[in-house]
C-alpha positions, 0 to 999 in steps of 0.5 A, spaced: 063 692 523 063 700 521 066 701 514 073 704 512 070 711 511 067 711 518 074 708 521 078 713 518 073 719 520 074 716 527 081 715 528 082 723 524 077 725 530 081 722 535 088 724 533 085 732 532 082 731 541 089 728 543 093 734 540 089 739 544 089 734 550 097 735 549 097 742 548 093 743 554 098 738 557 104 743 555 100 750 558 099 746 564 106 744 565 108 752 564 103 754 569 105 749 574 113 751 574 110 759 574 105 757 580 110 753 584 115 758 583 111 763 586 109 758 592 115 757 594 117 764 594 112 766 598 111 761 603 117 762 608 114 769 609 108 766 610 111 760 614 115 766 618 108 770 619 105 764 622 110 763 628 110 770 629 104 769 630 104 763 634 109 767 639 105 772 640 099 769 642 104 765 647 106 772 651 102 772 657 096 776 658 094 772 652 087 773 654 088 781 653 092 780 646 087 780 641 080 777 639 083 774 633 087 769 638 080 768 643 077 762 642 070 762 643 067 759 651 061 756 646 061 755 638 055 756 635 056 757 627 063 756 622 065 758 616 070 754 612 074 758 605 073 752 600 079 753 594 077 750 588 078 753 581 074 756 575 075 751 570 074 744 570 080 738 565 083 737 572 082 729 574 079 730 580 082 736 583 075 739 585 070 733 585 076 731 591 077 738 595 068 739 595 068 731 598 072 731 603 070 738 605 062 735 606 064 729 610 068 733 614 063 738 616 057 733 616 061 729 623 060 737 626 053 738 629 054 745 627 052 749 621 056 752 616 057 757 612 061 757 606 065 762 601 067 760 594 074 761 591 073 758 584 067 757 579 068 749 580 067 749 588 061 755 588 057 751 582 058 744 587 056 747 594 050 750 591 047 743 588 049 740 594 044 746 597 049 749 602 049 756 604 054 760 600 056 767 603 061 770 598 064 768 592 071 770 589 072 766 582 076 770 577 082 770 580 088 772 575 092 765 574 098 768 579 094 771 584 097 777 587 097 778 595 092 785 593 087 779 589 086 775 594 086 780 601 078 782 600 078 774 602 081 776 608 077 781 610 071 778 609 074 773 613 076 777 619 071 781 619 065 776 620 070 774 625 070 780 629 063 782 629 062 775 631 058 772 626 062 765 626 065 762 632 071 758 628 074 760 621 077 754 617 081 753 609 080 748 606 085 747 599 089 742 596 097 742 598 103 741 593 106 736 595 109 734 588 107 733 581 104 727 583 101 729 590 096 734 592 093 732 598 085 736 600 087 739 607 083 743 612 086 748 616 082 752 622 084 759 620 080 763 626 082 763 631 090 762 632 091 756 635 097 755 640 102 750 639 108 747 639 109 742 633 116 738 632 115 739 624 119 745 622 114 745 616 108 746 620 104 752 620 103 751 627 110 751 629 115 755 633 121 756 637 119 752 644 121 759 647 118 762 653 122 768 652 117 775 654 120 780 649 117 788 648 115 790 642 115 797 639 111 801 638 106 797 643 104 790 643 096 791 642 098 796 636 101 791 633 098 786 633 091 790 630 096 791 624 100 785 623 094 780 625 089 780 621 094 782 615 098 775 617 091 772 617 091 774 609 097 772 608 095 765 610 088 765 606 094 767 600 099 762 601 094 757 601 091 760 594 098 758 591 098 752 593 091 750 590 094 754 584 100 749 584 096 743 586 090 744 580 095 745 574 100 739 576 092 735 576 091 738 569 097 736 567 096 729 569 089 729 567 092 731 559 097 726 560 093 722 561 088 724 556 093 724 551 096 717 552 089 713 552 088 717 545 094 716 542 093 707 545 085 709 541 088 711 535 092 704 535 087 700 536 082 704 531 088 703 526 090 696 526 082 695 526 082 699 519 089 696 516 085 689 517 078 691 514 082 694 508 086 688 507 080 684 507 077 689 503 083 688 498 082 681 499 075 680 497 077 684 491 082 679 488 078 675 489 072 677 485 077 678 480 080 671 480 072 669 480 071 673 474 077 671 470 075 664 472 068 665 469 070 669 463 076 663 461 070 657 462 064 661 458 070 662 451 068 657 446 074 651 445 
């Protein structure tokens, strides 16, 4: 049994980790409200974007629209945008998105190459000896739309210079506090149908209306395509952003619970030894005074 210094330094240590697990707890919780908001904010523009998107790529003469809508007759090599963070205490936020990205890739007999967003999901794919293209961690903790377009970039424009035939993001949806689920969404090239979900990214109006567009629908679609395809990759970043503090905070809540039951169990282990500690005393007391009552001559 450990002694009662030893226990008191123990449950101290205790006490001084449950404090900072419940700080980070508290700035987590403040980021969560920030990011959500932000995320609400932008997703019904970006929603909004999508079906634009989708509309546009159902007008006739699709085949002449843009490359960004084109599927390849063969696809060769994919590249997949995995949105980690930069910084670990979050449960199991990124062990899960890495996981599920690899065993979703590994039933695709095609190579794959990837670019990190986040310290957390570069550090992983490189120990797992995957073929890392880009790296974009250090984003601010509210990521604006002019921090996050050089993904865009980068992606659309592999893509056009047809160094990768599919483009997918992969990233964790809010859903709430409790839920976040790992998704993986093909980006390039867009997709056309029609979802019943008004919530689906791929969702749109079931319209087959023709509509003309000014200035030109083929100047317009090489302004507005490759821009939408960046708002997606942002909207999606939020998600994850949202999605990695409400991890965190759960992960702290979690963390401070589990100390403060520690520190209880540590506690009442310590009052036992010091009530022994005190009993054992009296008794040498009582001993003594016993010992000393019988050797006083009569």
């Amino acid at each position: 049994m450990s002694s009662a210094r030893e226990m008191r330094l123990r449950i101290q240590s205790i006490k001084n980790i449950a404090q900072v697990t419940k700080a980070l707890e508290t700035v987590s919780a403040s980021k969560v409200r920030r990011s959500t908001n932000s995320y609400l904010a932008a997703k019904p523009y970006a929603d909004k974007a999508w079906k634009l998107l989708v509309h546009l790529a159902r007008q006739p003469g699709r085949s002449s629209t843009h490359p960004l809508l084109l599927e390849r007759p063969r696809v060769k090599k994919l590249l997949a945008v995995i949105v980690s963070s930069d910084r670990g205490l979050s449960g199991a936020y990124n062990t899960n998105i890495i996981r599920h990205t690899l065993e979703h890739f590994a039933t695709i007999d095609l190579p794959v190459d990837y670019v990190a967003v986040g310290l957390k999901g570069r550090d992983m794919l490189i120990r797992r000896r995957k073929n890392v293209i880009a790296d974009f961690s250090g984003l601010p903790p509210a990521p604006s739309f002019t921090d996050v377009s050089a993904i865009g970039r980068l992606v659309v424009d592999d893509f056009l210079l047809e160094l990768y035939d599919q483009v997918f993001i992969v990233y964790t949806e809010f859903v709430s506090i409790l839920r976040q689920n790992p998704v993986i969404r093909k980006l390039l090239p867009l997709e056309v149908m029609y979802a019943e979900d008004v919530q689906s990214l791929n969702s749109t109006h079931p319209t087959h209306s023709v509509f003309i567009y000014e200035p030109d629908e083929h100047e317009l679609l090489d302004r507005i395509v490759p821009r939408f395809t960046a708002v997606q990759i942002y909207r999606c970043i939020l998600s994850a952003s949202a999605s990695e503090h409400a991890s965190r905070m759960m992960a702290m809540r979690n963390a401070t619970d589990n100390a403060q039951e520690l520190m209880g169990l540590l506690q009442l282990e310590y009052n036992n030894a010091r009530q022994q500690t005190i009993t054992n005393e009296m008794l040498d007391i009582i001993t003594g005074a016993e010992a000393l009552a019988k050797a006083q001559p009569l």
